[in-house]
Backbone of each chain as nested JSON, in Angstrom:
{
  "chains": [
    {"id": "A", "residues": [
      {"number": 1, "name": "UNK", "atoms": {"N": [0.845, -1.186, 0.0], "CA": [0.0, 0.0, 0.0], "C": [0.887, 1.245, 0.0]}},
      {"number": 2, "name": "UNK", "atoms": {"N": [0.733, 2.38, -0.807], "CA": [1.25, 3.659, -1.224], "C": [0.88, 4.555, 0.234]}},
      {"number": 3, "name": "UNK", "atoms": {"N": [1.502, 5.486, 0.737], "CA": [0.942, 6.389, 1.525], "C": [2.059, 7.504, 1.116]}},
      {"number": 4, "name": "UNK", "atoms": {"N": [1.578, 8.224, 1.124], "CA": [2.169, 10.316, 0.842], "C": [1.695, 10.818, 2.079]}},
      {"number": 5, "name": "UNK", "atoms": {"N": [2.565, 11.615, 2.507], "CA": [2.411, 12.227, 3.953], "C": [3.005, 13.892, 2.955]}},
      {"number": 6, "name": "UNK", "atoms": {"N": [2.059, 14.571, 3.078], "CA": [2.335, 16.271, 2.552], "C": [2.676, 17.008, 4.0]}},
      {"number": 7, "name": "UNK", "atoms": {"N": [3.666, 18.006, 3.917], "CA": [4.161, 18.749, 5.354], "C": [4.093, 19.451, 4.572]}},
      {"number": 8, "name": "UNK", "atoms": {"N": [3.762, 20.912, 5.309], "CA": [3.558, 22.249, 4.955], "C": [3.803, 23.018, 6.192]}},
      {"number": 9, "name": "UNK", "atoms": {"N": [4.527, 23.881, 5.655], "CA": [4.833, 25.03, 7.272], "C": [3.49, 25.827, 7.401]}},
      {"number": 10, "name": "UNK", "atoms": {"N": [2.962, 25.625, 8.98], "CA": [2.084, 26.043, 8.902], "C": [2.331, 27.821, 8.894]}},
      {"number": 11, "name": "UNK", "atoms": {"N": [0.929, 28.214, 8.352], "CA": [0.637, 30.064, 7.774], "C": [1.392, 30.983, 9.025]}},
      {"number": 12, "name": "UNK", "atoms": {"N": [2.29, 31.546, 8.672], "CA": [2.409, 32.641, 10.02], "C": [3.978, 32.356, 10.201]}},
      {"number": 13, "name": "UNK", "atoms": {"N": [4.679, 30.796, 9.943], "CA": [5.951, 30.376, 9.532], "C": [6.784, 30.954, 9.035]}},
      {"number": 14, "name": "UNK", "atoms": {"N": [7.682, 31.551, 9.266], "CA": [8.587, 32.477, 8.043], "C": [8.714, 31.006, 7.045]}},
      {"number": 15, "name": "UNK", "atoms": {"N": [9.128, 31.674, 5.563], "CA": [9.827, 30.227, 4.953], "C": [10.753, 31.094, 4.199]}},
      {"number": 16, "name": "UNK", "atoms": {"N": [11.946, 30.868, 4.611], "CA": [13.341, 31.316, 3.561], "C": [13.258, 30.884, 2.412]}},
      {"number": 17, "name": "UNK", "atoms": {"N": [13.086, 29.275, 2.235], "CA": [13.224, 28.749, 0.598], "C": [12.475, 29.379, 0.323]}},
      {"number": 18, "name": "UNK", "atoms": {"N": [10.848, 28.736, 0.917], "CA": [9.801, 29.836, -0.306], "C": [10.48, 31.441, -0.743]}},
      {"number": 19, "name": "UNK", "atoms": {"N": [10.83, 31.765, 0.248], "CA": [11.17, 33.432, -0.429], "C": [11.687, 33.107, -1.789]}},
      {"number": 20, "name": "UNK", "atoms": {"N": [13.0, 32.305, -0.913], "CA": [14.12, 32.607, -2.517], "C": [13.928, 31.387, -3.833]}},
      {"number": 21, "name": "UNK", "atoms": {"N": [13.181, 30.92, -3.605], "CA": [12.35, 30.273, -5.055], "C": [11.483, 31.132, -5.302]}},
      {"number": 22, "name": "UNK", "atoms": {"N": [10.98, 32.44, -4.57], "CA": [9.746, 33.59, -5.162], "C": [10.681, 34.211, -5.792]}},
      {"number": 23, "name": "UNK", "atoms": {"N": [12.004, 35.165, -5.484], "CA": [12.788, 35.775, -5.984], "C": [13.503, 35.065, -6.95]}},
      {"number": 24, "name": "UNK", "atoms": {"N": [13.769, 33.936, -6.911], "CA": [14.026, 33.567, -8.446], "C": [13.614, 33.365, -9.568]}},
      {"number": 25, "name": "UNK", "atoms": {"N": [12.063, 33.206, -9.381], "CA": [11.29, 33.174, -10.083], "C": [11.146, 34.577, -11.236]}},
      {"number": 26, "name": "UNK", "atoms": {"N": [10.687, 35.474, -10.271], "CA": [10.989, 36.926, -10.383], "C": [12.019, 37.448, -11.399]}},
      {"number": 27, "name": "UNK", "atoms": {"N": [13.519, 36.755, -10.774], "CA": [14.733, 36.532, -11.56], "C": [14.627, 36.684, -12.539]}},
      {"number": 28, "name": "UNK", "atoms": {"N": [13.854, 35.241, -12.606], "CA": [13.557, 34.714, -14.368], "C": [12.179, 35.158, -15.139]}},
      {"number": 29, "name": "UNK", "atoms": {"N": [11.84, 36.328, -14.554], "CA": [10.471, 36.626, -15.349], "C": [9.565, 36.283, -15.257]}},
      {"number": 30, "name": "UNK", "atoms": {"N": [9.031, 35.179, -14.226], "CA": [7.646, 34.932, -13.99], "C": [7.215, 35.853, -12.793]}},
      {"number": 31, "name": "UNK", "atoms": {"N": [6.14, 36.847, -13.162], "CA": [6.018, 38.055, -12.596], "C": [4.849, 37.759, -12.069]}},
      {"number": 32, "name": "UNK", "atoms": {"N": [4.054, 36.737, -12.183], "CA": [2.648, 36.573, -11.743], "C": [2.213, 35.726, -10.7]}},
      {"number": 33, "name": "UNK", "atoms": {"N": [3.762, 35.755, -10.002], "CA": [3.886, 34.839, -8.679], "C": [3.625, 35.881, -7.735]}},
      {"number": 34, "name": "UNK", "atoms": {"N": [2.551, 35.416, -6.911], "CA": [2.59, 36.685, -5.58], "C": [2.872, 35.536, -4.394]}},
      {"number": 35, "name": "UNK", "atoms": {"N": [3.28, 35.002, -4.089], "CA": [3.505, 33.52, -2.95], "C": [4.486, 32.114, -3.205]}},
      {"number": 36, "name": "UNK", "atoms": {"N": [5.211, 31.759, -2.412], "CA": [5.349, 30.945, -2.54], "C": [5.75, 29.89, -1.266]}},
      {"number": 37, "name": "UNK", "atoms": {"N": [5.347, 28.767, -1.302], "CA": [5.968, 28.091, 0.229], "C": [6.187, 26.823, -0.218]}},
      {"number": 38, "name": "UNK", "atoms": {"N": [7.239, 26.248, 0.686], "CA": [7.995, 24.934, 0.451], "C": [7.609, 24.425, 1.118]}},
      {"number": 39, "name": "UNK", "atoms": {"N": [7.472, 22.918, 1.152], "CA": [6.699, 21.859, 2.295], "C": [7.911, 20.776, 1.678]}},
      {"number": 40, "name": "UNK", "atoms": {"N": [7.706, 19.217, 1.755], "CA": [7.713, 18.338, 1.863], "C": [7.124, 17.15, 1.382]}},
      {"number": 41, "name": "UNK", "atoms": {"N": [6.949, 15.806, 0.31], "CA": [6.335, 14.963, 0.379], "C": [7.269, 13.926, 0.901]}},
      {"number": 42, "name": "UNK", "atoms": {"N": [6.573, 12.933, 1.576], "CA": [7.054, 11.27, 1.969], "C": [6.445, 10.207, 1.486]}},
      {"number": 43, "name": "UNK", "atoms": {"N": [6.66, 9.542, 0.275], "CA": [6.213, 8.696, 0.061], "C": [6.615, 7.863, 0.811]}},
      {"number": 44, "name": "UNK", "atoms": {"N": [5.908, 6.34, 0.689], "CA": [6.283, 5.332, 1.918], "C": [5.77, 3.744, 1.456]}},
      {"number": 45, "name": "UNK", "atoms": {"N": [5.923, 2.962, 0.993], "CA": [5.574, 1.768, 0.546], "C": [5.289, 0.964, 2.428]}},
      {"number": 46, "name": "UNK", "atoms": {"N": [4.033, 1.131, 2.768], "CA": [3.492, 0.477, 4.098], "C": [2.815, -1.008, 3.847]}},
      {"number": 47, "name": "UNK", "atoms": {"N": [3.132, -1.69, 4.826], "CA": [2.003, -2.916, 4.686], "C": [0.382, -3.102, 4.384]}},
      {"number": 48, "name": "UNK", "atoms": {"N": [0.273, -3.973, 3.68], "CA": [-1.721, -3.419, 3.162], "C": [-1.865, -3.97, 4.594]}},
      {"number": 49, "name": "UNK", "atoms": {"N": [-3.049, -2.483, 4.478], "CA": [-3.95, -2.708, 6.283], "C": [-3.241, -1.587, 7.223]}},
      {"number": 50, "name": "UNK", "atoms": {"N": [-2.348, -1.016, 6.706], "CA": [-1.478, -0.274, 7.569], "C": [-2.777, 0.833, 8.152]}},
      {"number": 51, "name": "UNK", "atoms": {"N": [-3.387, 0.977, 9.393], "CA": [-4.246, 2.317, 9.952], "C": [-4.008, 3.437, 9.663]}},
      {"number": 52, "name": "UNK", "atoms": {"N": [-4.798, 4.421, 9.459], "CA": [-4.69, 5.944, 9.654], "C": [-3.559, 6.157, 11.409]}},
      {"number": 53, "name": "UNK", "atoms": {"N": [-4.306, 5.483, 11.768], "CA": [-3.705, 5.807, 13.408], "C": [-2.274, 5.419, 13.12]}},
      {"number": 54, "name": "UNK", "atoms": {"N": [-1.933, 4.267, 12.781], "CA": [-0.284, 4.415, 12.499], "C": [0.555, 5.298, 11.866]}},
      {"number": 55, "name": "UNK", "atoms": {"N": [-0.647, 5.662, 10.564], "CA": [-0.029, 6.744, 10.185], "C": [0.493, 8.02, 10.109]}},
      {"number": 56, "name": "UNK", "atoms": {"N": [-1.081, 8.275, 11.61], "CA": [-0.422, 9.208, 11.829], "C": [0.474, 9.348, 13.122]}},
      {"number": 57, "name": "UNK", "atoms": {"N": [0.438, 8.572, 13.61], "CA": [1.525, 8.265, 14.889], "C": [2.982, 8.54, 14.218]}},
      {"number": 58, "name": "UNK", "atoms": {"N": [3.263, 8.032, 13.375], "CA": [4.653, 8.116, 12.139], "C": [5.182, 9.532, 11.877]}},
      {"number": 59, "name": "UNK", "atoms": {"N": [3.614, 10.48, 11.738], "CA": [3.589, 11.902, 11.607], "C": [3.96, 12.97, 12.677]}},
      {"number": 60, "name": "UNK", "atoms": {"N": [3.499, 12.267, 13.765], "CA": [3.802, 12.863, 15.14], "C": [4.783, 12.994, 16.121]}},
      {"number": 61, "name": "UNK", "atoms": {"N": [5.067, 11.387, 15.69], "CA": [6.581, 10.932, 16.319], "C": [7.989, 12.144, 15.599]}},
      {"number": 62, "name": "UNK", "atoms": {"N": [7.551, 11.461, 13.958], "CA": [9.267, 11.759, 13.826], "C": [8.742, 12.572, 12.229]}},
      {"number": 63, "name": "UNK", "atoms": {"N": [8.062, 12.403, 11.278], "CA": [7.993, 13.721, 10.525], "C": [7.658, 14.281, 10.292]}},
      {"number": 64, "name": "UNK", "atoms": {"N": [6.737, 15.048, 10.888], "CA": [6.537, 16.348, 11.1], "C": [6.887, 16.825, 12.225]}},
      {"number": 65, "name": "UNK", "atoms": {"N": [7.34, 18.233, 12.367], "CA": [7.46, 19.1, 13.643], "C": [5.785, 19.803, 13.846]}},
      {"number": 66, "name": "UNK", "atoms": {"N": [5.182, 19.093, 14.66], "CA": [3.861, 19.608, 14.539], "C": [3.975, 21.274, 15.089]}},
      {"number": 67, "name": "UNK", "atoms": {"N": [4.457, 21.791, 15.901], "CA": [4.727, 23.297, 16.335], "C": [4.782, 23.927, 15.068]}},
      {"number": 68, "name": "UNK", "atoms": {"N": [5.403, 23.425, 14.206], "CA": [5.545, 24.272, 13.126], "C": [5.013, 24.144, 11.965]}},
      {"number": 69, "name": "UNK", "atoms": {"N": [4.673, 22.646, 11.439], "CA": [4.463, 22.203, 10.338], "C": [2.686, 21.648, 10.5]}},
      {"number": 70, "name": "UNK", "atoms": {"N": [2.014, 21.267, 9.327], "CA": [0.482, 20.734, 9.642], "C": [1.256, 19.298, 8.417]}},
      {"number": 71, "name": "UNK", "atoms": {"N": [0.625, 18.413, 8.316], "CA": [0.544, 17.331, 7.592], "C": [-0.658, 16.9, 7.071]}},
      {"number": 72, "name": "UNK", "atoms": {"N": [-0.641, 16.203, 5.93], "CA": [-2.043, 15.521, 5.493], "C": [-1.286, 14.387, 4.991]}},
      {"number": 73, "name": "UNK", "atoms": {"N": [-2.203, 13.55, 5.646], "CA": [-1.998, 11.844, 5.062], "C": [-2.921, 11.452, 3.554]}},
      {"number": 74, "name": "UNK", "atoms": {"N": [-2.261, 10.635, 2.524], "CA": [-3.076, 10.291, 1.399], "C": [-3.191, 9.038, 1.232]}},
      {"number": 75, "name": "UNK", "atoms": {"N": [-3.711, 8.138, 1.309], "CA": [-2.886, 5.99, 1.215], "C": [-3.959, 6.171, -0.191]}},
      {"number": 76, "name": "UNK", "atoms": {"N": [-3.082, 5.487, -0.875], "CA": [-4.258, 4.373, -1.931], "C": [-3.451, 3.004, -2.381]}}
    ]},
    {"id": "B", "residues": [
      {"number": 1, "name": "UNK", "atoms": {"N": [-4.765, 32.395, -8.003], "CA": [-4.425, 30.514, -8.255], "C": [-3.957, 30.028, -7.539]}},
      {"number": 2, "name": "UNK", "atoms": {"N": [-4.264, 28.687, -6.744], "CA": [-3.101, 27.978, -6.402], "C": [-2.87, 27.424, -7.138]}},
      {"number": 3, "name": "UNK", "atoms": {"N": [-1.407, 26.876, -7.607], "CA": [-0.639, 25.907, -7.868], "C": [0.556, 24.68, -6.935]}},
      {"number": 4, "name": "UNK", "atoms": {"N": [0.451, 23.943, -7.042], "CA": [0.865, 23.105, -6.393], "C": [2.395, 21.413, -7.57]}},
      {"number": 5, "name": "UNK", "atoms": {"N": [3.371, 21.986, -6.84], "CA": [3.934, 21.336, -7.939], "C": [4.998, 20.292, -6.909]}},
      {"number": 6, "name": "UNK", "atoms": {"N": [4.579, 18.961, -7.421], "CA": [5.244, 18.057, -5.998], "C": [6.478, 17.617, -7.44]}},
      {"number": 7, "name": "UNK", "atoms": {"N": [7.987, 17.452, -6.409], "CA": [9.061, 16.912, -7.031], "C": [9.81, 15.632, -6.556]}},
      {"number": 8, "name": "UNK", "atoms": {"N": [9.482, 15.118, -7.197], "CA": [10.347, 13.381, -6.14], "C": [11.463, 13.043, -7.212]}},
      {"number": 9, "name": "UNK", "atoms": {"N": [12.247, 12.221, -6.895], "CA": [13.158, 11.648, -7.278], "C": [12.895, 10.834, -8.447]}},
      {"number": 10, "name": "UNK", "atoms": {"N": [13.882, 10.838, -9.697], "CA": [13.412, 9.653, -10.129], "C": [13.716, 8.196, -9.723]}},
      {"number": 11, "name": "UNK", "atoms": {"N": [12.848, 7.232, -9.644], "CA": [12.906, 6.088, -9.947], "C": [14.611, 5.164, -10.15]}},
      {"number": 12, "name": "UNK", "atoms": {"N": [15.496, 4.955, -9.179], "CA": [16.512, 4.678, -9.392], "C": [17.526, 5.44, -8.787]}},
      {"number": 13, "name": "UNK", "atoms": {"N": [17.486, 6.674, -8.775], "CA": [17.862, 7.822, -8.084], "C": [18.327, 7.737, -6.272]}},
      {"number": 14, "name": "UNK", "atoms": {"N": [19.463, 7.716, -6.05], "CA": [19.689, 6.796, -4.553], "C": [18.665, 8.024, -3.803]}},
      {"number": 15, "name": "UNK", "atoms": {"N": [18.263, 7.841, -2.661], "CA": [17.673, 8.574, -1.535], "C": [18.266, 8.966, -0.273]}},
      {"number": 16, "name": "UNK", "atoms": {"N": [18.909, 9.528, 0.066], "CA": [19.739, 9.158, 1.545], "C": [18.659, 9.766, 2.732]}},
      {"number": 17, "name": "UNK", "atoms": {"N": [17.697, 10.678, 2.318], "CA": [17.182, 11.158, 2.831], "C": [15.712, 10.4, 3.551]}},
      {"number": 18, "name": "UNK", "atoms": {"N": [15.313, 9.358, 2.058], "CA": [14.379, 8.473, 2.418], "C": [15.279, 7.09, 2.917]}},
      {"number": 19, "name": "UNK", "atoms": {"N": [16.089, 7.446, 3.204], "CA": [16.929, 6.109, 3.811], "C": [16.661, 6.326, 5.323]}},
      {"number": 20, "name": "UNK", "atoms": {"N": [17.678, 7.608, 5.706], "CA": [17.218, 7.849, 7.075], "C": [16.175, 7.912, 7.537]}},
      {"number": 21, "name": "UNK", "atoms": {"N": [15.188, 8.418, 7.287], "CA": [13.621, 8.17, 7.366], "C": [12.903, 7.195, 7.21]}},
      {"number": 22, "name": "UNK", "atoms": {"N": [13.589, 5.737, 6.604], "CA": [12.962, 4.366, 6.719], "C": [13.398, 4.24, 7.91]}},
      {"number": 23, "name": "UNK", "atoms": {"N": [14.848, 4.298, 8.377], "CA": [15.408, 3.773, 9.661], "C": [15.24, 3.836, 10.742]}},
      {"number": 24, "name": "UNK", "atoms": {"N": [15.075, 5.059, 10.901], "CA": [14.385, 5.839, 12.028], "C": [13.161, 5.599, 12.179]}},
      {"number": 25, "name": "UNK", "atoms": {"N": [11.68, 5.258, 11.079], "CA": [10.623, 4.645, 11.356], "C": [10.628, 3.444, 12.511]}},
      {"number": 26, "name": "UNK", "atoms": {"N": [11.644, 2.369, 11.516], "CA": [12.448, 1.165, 12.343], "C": [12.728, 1.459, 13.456]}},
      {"number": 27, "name": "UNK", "atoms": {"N": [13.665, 2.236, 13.667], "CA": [13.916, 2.357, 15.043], "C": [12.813, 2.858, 16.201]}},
      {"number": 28, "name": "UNK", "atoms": {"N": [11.863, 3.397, 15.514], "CA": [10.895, 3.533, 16.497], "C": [9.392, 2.179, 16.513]}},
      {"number": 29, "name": "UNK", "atoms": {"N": [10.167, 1.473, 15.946], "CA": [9.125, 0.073, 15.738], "C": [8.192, 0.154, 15.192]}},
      {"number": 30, "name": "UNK", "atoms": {"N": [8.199, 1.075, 14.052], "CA": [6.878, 0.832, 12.533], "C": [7.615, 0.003, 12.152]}},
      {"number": 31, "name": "UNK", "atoms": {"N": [6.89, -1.211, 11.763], "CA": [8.184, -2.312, 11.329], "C": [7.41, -2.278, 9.76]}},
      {"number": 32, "name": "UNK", "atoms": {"N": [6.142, -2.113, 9.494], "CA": [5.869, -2.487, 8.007], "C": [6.19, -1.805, 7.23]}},
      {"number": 33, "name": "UNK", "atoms": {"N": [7.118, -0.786, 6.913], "CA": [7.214, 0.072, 6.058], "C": [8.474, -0.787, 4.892]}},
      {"number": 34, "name": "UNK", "atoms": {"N": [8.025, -0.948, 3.938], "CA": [8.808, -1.236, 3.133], "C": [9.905, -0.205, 2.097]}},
      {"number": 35, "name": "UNK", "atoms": {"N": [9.458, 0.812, 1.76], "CA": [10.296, 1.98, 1.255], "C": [9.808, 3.481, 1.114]}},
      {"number": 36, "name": "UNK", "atoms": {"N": [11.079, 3.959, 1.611], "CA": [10.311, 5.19, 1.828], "C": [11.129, 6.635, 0.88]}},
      {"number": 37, "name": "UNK", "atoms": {"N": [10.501, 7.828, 0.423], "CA": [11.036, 8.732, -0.821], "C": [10.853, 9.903, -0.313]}},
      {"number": 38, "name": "UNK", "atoms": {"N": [11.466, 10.723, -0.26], "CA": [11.369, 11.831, 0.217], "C": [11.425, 13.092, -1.441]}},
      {"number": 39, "name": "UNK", "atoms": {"N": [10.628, 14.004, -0.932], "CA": [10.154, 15.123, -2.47], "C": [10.168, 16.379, -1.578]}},
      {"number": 40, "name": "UNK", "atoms": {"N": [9.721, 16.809, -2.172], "CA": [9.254, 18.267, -2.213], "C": [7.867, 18.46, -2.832]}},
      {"number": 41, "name": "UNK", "atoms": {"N": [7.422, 19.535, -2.032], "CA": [5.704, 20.768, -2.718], "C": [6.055, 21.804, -2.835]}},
      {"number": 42, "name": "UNK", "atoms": {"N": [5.768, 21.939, -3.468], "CA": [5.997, 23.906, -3.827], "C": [4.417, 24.292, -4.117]}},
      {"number": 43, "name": "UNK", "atoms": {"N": [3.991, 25.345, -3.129], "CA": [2.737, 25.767, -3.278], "C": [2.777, 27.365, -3.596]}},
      {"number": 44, "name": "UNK", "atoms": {"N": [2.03, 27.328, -4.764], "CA": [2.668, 28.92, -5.003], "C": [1.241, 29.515, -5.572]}},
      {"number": 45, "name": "UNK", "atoms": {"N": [1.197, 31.113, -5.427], "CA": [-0.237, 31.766, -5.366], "C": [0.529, 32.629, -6.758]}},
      {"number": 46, "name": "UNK", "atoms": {"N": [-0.557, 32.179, -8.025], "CA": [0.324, 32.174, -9.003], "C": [-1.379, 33.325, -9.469]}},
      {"number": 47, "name": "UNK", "atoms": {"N": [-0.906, 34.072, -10.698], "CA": [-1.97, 35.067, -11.041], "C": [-3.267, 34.14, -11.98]}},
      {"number": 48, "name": "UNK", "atoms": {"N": [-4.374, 34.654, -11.671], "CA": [-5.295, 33.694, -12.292], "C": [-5.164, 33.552, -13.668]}},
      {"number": 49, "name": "UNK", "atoms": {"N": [-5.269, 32.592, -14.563], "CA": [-5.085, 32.05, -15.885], "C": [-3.763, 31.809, -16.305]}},
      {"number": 50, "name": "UNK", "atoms": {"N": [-3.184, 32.077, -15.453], "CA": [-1.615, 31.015, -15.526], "C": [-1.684, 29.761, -16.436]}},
      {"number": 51, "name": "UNK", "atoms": {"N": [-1.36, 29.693, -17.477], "CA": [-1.35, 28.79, -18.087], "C": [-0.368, 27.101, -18.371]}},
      {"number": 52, "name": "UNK", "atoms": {"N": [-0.739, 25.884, -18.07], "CA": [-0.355, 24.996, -17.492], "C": [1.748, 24.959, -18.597]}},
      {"number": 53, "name": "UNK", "atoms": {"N": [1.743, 25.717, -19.818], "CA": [2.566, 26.275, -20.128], "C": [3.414, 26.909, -19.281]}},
      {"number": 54, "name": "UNK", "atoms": {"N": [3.199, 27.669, -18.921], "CA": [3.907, 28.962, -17.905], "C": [4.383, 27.9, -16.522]}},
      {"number": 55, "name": "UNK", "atoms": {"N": [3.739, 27.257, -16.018], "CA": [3.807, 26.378, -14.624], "C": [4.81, 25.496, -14.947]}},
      {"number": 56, "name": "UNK", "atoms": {"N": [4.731, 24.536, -16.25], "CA": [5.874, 24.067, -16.828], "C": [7.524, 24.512, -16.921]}},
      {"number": 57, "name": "UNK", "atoms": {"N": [7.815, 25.598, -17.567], "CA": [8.58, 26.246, -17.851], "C": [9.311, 26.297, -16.517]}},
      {"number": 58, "name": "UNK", "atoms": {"N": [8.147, 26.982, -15.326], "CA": [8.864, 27.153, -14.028], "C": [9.224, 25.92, -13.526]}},
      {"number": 59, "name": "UNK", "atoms": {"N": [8.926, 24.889, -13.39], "CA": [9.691, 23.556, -13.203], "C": [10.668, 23.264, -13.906]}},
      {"number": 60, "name": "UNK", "atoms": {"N": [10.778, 23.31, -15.666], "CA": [11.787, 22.763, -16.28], "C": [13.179, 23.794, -15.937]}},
      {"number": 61, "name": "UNK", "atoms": {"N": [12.927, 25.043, -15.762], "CA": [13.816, 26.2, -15.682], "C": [14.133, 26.626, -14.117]}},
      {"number": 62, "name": "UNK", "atoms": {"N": [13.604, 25.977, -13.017], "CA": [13.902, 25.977, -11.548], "C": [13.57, 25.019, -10.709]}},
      {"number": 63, "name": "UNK", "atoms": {"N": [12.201, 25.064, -10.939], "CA": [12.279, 24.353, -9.891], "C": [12.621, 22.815, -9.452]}},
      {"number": 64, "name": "UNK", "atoms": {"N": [12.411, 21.841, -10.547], "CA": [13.314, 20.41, -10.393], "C": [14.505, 20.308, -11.809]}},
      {"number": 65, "name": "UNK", "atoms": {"N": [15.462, 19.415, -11.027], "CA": [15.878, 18.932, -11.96], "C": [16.233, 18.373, -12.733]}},
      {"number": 66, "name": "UNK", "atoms": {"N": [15.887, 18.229, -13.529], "CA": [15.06, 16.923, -14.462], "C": [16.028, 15.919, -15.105]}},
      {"number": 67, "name": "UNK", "atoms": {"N": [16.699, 16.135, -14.821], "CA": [18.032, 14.991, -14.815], "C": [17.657, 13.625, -13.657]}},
      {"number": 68, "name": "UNK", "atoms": {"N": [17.305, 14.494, -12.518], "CA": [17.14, 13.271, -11.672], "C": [15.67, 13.027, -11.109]}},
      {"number": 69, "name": "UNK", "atoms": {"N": [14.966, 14.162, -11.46], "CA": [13.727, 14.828, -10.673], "C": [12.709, 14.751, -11.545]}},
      {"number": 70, "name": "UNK", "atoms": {"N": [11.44, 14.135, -11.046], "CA": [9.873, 14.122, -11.983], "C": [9.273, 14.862, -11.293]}},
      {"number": 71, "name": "UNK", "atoms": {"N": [8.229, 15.673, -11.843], "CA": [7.492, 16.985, -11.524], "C": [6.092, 16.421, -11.774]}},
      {"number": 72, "name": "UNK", "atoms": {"N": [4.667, 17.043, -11.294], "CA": [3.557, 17.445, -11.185], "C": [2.763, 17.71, -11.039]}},
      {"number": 73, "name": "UNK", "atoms": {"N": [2.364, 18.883, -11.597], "CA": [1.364, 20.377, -11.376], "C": [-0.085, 20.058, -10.94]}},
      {"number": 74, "name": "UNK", "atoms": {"N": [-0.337, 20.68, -10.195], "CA": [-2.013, 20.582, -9.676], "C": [-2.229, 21.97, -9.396]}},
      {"number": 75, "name": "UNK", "atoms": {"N": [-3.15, 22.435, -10.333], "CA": [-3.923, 23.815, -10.069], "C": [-5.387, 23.56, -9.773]}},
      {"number": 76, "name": "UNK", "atoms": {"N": [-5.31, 24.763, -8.662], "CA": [-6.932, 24.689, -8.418], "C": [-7.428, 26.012, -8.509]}}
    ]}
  ]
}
């Protein structure tokens, strides 16, 4: 079974990369960027049957920094 | 707009990053995880009618790189 775990700094976060992937963008002429923010995916090849609850225990434990970051789990 | 542009590795491409992050699962006794990939999101507030052209370009020209890196776009 597939699972994607998305991390995103949560709103209010400074994000340096995002800046300087906005300013490069800029750089290069794409002018119609007003935002940008960097997160994270984890893909994860889990056992079929693997729970939400494990999954997100996985999220809590060790990747995400919940203080800072929000997560969304995806399995298919 | 949002746009949303996830970058993972290709296929073959060593991981050291999803290495440590299998291990460390392990070490905290998720034992079913069979493999794990670590990417990137880039969520960016892009001007409305951005065309899936234009979103392109900014991936092939920054943001992954496509030597080792597969890209794709989700606008909403």
């Amino acid at each position: 079974m597939k699972a994607r775990i998305f991390i995103t700094l949560k709103p209010g976060v400074l994000d340096p990369q995002g800046k300087a992937i906005h300013h490069a963008l800029n750089g290069l002429g794409f002018d119609g960027v007003s935002d940008v923010r960097a997160g994270k995916v984890i893909e994860m090849d889990v056992a079929d049957g693997t729970d939400d609850e494990t999954l997100k225990a996985m999220c809590e434990k060790l990747l995400a920094n919940t203080v800072i970051e929000n997560y969304r789990i995806e399995t298919e």
